[in-house]
C-alpha positions in Angstrom: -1.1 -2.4 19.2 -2.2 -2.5 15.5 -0.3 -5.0 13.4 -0.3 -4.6 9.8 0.9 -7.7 7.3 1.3 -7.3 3.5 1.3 -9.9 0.9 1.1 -10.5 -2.5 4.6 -9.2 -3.8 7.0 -10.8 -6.3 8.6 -11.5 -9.4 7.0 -9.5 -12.7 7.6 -9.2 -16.0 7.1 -5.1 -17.1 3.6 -4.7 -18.3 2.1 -7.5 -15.9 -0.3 -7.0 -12.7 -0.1 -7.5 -9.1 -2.6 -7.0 -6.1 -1.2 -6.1 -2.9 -3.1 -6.9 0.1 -2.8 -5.1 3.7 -4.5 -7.2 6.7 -5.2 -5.4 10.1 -5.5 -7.2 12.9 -8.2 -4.3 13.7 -11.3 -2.7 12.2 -9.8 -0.6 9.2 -13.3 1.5 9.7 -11.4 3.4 12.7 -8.6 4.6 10.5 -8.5 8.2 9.5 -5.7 7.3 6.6 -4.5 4.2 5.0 -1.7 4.3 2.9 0.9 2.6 0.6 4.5 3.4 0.4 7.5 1.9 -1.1 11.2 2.1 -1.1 13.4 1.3 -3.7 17.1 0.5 -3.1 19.1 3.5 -2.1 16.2 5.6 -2.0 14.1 7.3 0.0 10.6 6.2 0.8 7.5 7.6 -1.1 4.3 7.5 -0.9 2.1 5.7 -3.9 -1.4 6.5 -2.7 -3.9 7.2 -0.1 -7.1 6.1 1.2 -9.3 7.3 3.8 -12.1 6.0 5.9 -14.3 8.0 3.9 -12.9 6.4 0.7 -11.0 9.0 -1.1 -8.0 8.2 -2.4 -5.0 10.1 -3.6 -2.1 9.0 -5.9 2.0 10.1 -6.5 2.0 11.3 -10.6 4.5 7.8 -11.1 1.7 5.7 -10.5 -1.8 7.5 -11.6 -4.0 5.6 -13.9 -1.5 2.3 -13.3 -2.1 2.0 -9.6 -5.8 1.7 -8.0 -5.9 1.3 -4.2 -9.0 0.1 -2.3 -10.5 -1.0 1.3 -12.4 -3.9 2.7 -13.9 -3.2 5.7 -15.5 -6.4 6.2 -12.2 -8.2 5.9 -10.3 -5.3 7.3 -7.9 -5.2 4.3 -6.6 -2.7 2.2 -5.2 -3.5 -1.5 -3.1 -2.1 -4.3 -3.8 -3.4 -7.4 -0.9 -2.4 -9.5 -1.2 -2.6 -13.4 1.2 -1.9 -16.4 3.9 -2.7 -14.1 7.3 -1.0 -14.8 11.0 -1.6 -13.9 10.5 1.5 -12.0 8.3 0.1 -9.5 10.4 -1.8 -8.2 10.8 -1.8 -5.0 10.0 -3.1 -1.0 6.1 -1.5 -0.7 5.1 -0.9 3.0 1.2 -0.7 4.5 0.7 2.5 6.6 -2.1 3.3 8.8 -2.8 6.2 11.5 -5.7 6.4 13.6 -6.0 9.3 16.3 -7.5 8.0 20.0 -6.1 11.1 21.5 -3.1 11.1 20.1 -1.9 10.4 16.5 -1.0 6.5 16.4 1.2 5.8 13.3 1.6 2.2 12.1 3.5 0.2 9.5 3.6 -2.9 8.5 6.7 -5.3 7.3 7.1 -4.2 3.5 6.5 -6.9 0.8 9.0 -6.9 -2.5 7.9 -6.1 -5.5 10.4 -7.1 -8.7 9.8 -5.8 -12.0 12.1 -7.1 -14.5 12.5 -8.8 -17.8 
């Protein structure tokens, strides 16, 4: 069973910066897909970017050019770094990962919140 714990959320001013960090308790190498995602309050959750084992990464339009995700596969972590932080992004930000071993194994991880506000 892959466990996945974020950290590094909080309380921000808009316009300030914050790194997210995503710790497997398992080589992030074997991972087809990592993801972020978050989930603001009453609404659904989205998906803020993509990374694969190959290292390509994707983004959602509301966070290109603000948002940069990356991998450390010596550490078997994953991070956000999140810039020019908006009110907007506020919201509870979740670690995904899926690996296939036959079948398609999805996992998430807690969520960490992340408060934008003045």
């Amino acid at each position: 069973q892959v466990q996945l714990v974020e950290s590094g959320g909080g309380l921000v001013q808009p316009g300030d910066s914050l790194r997210l960090s995503c710790a497997a308790s398992e080589s992030i190498f074997r991972f087809n897909t990592m993801a972020w995602y978050r989930q603001a309050p009453g609404k659904e959750r989205e998906l803020v970017s993509t990374i694969t084992n190959g290292g390509n990464t994707n983004y959602a339009d509301s966070v290109k050019g603000r948002f940069a995700v990356s991998r450390d596969n010596a550490k078997n972590t994953v991070y956000l770094q999140m810039n020019s932080l908006k009110p907007e992004d506020t919201a509870v930000y979740y670690c995904y990962a899926e690996i296939r071993r036959g079948s398609l194994e999805k996992y998430w991880g807690q969520g960490t919140q992340v408060t934008v506000s003045s």
